[in-house]
C-alpha positions as CSV (number, residue, x, y, z in Angstrom):
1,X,327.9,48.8,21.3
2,X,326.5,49.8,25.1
3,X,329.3,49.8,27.3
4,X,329.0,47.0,30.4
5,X,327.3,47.4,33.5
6,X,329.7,48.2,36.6
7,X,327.9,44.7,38.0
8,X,328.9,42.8,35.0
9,X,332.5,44.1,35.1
10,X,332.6,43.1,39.0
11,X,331.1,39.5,38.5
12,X,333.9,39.2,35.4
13,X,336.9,39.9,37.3
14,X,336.1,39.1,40.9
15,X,333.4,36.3,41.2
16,X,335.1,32.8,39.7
17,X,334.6,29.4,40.2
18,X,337.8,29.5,42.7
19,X,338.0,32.7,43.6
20,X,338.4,34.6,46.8
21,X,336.6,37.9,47.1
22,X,338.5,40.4,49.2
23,X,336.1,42.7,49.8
24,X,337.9,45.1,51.2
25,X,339.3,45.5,47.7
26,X,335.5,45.2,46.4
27,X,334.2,48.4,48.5
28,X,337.1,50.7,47.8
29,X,336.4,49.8,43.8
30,X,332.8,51.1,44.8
31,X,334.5,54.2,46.5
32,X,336.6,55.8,43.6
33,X,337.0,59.6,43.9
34,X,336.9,59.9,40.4
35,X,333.5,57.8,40.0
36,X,331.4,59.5,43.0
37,X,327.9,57.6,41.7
38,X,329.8,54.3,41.5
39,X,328.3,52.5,44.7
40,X,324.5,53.7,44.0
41,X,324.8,52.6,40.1
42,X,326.4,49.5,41.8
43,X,323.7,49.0,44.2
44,X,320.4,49.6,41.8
45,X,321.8,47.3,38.8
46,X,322.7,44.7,42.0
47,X,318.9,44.9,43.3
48,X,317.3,45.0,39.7
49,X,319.6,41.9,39.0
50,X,318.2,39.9,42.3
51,X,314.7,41.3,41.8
52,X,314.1,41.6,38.5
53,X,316.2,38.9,36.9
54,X,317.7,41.5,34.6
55,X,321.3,39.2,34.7
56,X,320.5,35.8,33.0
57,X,321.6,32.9,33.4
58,X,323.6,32.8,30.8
59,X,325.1,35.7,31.0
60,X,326.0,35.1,34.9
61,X,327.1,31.9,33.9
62,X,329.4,33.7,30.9
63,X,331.2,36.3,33.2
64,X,331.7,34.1,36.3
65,X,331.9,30.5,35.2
66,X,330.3,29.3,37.8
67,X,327.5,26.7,36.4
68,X,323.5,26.7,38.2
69,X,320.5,25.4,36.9
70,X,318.2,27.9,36.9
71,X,317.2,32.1,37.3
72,X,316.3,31.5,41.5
73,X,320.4,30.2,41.8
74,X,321.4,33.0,40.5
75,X,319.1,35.9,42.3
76,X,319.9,33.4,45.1
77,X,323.8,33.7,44.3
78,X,323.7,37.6,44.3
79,X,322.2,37.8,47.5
80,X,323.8,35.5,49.6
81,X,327.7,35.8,48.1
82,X,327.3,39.7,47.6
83,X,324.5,41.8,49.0
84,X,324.4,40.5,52.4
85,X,328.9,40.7,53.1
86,X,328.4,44.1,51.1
87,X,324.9,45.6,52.8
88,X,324.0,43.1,55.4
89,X,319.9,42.8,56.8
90,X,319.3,45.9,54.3
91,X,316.3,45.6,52.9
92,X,316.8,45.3,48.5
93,X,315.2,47.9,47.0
94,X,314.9,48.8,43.3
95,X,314.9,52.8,45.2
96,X,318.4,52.6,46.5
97,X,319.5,56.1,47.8
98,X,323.3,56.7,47.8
C-alpha cells in the first residue's frame, strides 16, 4: 500500500468543515529539520492538485468533509483557502523550485 501524499495528510487533519487553519502552525509543519524537501514535495503535489486535478472529488471530499459539486470547487478550493495565505500572487507552477 503507497504511503499518503504530505497534501493528503494536511487536507485530513487541518482542512474541516469547521475548522480554523493556523497557519503559522501549517508553515512550520512545512519547515521540519528532519524533512528538509517537505515544502517543495508540498508545493508540486499542491500545484499538480489545482492544475492537474490529480485530488478528486471524492477523495477531497473523503479527507476534508467538506461537500462541492464538482472538480473546478475543488482546484478553486486549493487555491483560494491554501495557495494564496501560503504563496500569495505566485504564479502555480507544476516546476516549483524549493
Amino acid at each position: 500500500m503507497s504511503e499518503q501524499s504530505f497534501l493528503k495528510r494536511r487536507l485530513e487533519s487541518t482542512f474541516c468543515v469547521d475548522g480554523v487553519v493556523n497557519w503559522e502552525t501549517f508553515k512550520e509543519s512545512l519547515h521540519h529539520p528532519n524533512f528538509p524537501n517537505r515544502e517543495s514535495e508540498f508545493k508540486r503535489e499542491l500545484a499538480d492538485a489545482i492544475l492537474s486535478r490529480s485530488l478528486s472529488l471524492k477523495e477531497f471530499e473523503q479527507l476534508t468533509d467538506i461537500d462541492f459539486e464538482n472538480q473546478e470547487e475543488v482546484a478553486e478550493f486549493l487555491k483560494t483557502e491554501i495557495w494564496q495565505p501560503l504563496y500569495g500572487d505566485e504564479p502555480i507552477t507544476l516546476q516549483q523550485t524549493a
